[in-house]
C-alpha positions as CSV (number, residue, x, y, z in Angstrom):
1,X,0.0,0.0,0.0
2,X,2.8,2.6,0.9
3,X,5.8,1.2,-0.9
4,X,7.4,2.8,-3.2
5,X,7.7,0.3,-6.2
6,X,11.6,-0.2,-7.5
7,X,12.9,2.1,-4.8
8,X,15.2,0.4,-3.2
9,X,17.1,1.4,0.7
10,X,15.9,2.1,4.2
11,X,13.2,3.7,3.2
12,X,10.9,1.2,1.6
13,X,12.2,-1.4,4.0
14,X,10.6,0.5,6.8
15,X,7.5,1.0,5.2
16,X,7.4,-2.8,3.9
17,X,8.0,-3.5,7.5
18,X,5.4,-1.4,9.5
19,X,2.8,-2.5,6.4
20,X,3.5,-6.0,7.2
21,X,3.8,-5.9,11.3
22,X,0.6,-3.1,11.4
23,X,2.5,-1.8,14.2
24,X,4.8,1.6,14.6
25,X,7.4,-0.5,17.4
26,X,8.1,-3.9,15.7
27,X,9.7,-6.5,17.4
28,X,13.8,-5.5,16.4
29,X,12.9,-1.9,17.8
30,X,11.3,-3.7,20.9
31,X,14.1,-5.8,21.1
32,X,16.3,-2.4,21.1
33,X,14.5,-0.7,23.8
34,X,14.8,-4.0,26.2
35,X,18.3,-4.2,25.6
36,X,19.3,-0.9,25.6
37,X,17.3,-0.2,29.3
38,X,18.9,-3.3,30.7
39,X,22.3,-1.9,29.3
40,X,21.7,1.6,30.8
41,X,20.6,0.5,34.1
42,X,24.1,-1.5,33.9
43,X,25.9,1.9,32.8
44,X,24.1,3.9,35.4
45,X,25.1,1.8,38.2
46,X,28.4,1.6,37.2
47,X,29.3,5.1,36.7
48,X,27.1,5.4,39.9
49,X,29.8,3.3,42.0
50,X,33.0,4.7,40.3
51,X,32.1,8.8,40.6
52,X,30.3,8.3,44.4
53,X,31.5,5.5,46.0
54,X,35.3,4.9,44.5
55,X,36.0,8.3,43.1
56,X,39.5,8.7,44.4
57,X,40.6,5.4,44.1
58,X,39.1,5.5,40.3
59,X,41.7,8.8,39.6
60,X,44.8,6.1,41.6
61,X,44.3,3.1,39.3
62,X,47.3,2.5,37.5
63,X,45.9,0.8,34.6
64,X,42.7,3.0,33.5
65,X,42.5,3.1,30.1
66,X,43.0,-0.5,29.4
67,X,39.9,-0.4,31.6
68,X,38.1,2.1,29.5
69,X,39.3,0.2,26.3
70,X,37.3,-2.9,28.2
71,X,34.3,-1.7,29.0
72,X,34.0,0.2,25.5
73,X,34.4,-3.8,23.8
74,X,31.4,-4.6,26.1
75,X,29.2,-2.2,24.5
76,X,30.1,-2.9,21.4
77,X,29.3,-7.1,21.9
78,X,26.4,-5.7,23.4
79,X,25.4,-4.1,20.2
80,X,26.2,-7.0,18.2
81,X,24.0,-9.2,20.4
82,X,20.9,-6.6,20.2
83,X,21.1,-6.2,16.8
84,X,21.5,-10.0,16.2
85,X,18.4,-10.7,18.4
86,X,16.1,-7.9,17.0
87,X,17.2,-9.6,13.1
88,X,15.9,-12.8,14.6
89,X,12.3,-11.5,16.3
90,X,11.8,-9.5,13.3
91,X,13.5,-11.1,10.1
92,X,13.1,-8.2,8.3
93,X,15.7,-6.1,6.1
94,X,17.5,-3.8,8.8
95,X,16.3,-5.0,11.8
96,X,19.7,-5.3,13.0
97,X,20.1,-1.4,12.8
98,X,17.2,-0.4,13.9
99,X,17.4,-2.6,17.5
100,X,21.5,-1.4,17.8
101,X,20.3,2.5,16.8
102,X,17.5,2.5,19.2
103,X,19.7,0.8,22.1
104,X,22.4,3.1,21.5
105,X,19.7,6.2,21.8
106,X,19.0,4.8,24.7
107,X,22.3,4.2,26.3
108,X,23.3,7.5,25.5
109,X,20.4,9.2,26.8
110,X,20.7,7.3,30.1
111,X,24.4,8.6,30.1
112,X,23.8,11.7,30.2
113,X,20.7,11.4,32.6
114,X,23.1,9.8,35.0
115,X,25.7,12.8,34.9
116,X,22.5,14.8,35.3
117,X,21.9,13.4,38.4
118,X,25.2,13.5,39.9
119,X,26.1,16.7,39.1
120,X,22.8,18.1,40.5
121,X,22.1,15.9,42.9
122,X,25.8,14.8,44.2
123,X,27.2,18.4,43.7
124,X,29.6,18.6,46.9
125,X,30.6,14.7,46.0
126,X,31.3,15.1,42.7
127,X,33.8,18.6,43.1
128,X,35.8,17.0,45.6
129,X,37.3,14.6,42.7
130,X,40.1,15.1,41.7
131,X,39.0,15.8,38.0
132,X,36.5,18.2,39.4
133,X,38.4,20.5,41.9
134,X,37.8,23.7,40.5
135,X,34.9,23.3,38.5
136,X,31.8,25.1,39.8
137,X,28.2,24.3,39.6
138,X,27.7,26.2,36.1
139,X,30.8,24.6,34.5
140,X,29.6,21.4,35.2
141,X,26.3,22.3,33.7
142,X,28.7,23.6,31.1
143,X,29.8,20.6,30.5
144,X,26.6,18.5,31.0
145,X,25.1,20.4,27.9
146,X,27.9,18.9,25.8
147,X,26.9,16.0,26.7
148,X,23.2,16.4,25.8
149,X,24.5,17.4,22.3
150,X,27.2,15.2,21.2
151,X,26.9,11.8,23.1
152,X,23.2,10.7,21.3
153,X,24.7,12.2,18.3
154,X,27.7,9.9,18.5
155,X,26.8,6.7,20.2
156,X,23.4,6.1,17.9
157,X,25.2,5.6,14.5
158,X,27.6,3.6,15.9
159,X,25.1,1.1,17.7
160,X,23.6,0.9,14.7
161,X,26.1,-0.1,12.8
162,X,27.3,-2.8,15.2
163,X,23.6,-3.5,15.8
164,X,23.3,-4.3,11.7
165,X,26.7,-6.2,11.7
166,X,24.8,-8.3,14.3
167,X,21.8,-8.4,12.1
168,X,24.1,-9.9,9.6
169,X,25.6,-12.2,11.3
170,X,22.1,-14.0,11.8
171,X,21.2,-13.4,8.7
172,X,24.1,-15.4,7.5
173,X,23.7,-18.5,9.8
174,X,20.5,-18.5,8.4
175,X,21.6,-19.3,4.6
176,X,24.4,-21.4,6.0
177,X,21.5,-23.5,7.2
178,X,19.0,-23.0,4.6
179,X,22.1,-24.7,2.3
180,X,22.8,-27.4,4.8
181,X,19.6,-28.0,4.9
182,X,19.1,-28.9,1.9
183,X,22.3,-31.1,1.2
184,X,21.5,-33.7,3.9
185,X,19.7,-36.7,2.7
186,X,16.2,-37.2,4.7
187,X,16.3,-33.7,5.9
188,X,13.1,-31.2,5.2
């Protein structure tokens, strides 16, 4: 009804998709909400813990960045994995992106809701880091606004890319076994 006959791209696969599923959330961008809100939560309790509860022994650890270079490969199997399941509940063309761009959207936006909080809520905590020493209340309001600006616009492209090379991925196994399916004798 709403496809755009020999258009081919995003487009038209989004509109095939929601004609097909009568619904405006499918099941991949379902799948990318779930995820992404149980990935958050995970986030928000971490960076919780390390800026409130360890904050000086966070700025003392010798080996921080290979640390940061960890938790960073993480998210990115995370992405994979939400963009492999939202291919398999949907089966549709770039249900893989959509699940890893809609986590991401949400990961980042819980980011920066988290800083939000702590540097509202946990003010006097958070200036007595030792990253924070001088900053006052506007610079770190300063600095949440970058945030607000540059960390959805970052980290959502990037999901969904490793949420479509996820989507791929299944979509591969799945003509690996529709061809070893169909060379085994006595096998439907």
């Amino acid at each position: 009804m709403w496809a755009i006959a020999g258009v081919p791209g995003i487009a038209s696969a989004e509109v095939t998709d929601m004609e097909r599923d009568g619904r405006l959330i499918n099941s991949a961008t379902r799948q990318g909400l779930y995820g992404g809100l149980l990935l958050g939560a995970a986030e928000m309790a971490v960076l919780f813990v390390s800026n409130l509860v360890l904050p000086a022994a966070a700025y003392q650890w010798p080996g921080r960045d290979p640390v940061g270079f960890g938790l960073l490969a993480l998210y990115a199997a995370a992405f994979v994995m939400i963009g492999a399941r939202g291919e398999l509940r949907a089966g549709t063309g770039w249900a893989g992106a959509r699940a890893g761009a809609v986590a991401g959207f949400v990961v980042a936006t819980l980011f920066v809701a988290t800083f939000a909080i702590l540097f509202t809520a946990f003010y006097p905590t958070m200036i007595q880091e030792p990253g924070h020493l001088d900053d006052t209340h506007a610079s770190l309001n300063g600095m949440l606004l970058q945030l607000v600006f540059v960390v959805p616009v970052l980290v959502t492209p990037i999901a969904a890319l490793l949420g479509e090379f996820g989507g791929l991925l299944v979509m591969a196994r799945r003509g690996w076994q529709a061809r070893g399916a169909g060379t085994r004798p006595g096998h439907r």
